[in-house]
C-alpha atoms as an extended CHARMM CRD file, in Angstrom:
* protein
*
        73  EXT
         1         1  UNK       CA            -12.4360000000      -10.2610000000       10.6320000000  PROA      1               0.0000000000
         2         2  UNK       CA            -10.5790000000       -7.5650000000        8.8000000000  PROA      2               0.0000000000
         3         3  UNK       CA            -12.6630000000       -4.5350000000        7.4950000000  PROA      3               0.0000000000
         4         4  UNK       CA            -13.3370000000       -4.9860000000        4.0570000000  PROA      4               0.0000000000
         5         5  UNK       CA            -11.1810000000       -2.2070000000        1.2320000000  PROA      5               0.0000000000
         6         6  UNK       CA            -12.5710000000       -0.0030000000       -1.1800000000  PROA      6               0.0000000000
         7         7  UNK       CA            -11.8480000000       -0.2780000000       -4.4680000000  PROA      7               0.0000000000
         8         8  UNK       CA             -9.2000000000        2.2530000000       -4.4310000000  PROA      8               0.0000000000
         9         9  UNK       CA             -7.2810000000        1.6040000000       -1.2240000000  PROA      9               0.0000000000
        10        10  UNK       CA             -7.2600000000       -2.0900000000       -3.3330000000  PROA      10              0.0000000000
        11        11  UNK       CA             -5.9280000000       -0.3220000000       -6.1680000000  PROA      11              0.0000000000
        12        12  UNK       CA             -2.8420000000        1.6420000000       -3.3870000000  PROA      12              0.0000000000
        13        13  UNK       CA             -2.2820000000       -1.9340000000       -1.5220000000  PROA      13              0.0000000000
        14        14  UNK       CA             -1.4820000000       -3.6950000000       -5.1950000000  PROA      14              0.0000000000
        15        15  UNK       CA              0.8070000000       -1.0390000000       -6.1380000000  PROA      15              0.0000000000
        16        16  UNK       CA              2.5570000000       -1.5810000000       -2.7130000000  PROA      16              0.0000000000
        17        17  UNK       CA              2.7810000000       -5.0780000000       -3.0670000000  PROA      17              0.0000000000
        18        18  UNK       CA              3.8440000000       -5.0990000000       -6.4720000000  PROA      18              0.0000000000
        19        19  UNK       CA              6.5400000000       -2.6940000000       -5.5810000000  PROA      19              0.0000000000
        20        20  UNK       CA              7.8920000000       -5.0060000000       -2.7750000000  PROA      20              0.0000000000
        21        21  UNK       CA              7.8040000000       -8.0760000000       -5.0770000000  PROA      21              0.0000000000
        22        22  UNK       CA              9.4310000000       -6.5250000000       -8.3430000000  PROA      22              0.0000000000
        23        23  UNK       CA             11.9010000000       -4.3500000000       -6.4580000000  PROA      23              0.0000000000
        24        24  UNK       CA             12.2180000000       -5.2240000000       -3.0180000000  PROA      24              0.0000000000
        25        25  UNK       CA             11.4490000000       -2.4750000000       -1.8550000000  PROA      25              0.0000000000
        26        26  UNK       CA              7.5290000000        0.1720000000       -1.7450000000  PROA      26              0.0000000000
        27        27  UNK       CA              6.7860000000        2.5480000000       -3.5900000000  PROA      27              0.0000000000
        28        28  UNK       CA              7.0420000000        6.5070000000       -2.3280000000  PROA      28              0.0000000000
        29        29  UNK       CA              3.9690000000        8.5960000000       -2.2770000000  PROA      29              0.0000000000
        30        30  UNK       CA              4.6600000000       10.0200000000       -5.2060000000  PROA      30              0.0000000000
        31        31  UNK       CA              5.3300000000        6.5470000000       -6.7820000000  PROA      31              0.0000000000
        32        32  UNK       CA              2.0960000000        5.6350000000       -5.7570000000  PROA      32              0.0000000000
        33        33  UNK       CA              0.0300000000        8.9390000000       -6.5190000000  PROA      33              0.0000000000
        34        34  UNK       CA              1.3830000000        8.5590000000       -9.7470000000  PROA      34              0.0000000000
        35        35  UNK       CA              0.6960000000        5.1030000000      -10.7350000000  PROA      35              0.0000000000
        36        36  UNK       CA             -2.7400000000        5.5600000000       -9.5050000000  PROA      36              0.0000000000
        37        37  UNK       CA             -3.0950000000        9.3380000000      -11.2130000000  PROA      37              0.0000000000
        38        38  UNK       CA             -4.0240000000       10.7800000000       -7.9810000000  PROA      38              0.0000000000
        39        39  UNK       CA             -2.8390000000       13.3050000000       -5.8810000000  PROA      39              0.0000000000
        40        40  UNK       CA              0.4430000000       12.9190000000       -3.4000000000  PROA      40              0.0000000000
        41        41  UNK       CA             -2.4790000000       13.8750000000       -0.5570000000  PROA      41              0.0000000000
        42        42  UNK       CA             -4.7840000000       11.2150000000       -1.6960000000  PROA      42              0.0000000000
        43        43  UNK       CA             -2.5220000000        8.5520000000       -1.8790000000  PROA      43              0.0000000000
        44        44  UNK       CA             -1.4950000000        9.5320000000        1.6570000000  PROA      44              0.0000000000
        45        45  UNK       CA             -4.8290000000        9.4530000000        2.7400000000  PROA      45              0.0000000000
        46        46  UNK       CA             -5.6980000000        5.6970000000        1.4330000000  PROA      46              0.0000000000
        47        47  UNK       CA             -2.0040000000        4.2940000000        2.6030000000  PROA      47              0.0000000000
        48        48  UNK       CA             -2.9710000000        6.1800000000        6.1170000000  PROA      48              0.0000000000
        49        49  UNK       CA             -6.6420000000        4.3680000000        6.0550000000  PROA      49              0.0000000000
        50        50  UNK       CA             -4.6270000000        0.9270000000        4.7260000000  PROA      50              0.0000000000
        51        51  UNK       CA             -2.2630000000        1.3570000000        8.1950000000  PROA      51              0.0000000000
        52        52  UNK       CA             -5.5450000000        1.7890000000       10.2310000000  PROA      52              0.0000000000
        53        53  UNK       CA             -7.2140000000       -1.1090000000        8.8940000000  PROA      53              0.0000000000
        54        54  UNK       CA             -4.1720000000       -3.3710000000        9.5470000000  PROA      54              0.0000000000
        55        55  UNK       CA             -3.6130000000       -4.3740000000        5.6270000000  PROA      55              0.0000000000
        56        56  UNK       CA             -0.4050000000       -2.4180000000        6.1000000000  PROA      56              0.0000000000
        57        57  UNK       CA              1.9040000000       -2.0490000000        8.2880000000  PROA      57              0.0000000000
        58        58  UNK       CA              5.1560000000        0.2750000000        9.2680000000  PROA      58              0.0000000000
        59        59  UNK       CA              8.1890000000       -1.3920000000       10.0220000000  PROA      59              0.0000000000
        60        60  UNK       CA             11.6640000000        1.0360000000       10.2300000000  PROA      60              0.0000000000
        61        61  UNK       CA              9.2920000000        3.7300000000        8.4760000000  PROA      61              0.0000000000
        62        62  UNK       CA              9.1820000000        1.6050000000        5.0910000000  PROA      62              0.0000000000
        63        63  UNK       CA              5.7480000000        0.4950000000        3.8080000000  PROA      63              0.0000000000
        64        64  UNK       CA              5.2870000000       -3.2790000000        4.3630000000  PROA      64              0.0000000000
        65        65  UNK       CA              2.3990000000       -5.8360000000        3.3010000000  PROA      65              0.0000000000
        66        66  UNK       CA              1.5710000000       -8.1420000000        6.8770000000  PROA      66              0.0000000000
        67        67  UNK       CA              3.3930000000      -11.0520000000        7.3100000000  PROA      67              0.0000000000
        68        68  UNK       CA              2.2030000000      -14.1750000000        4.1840000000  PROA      68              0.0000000000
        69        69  UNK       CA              0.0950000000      -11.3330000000        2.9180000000  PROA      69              0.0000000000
        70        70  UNK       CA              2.6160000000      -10.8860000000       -0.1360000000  PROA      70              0.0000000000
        71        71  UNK       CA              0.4770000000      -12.5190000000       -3.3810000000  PROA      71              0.0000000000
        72        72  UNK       CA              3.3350000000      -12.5840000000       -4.8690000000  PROA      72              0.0000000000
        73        73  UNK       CA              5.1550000000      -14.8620000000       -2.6860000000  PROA      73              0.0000000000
């Protein structure tokens, strides 16, 4: 069972996948810190917490939603 998100790491995955399904491509974290009006370091911090908890994932160093986990799709 995957570990449940807070609020705001919600708030840093739907900015990701939004990014992927409008441009094709994430969001930096500066894209994201400033969607979310948070700090480059905090936005780091939930899209580091979002790798751990396996609701994102790495693949060539680009930001990318699981496999069918795209809403969007």
């Amino acid at each position: 069972m995957a570990r449940p998100l807070s609020p705001k790491q919600q708030a840093c995955l739907d900015v990701v996948s939004r990014w992927l399904f409008e441009y094709g491509f994430p969001p930096s974290l500066a894209e994201i810190a400033e969607e979310l009006k948070i700090a480059k370091p905090t936005a780091q911090s939930h899209v580091g917490k979002l790798l751990g908890k396996g609701a994102l994932r790495r693949i060539w160093g680009r930001l990318m939603l699981p496999q069918g986990d795209n809403p969007h799709e």
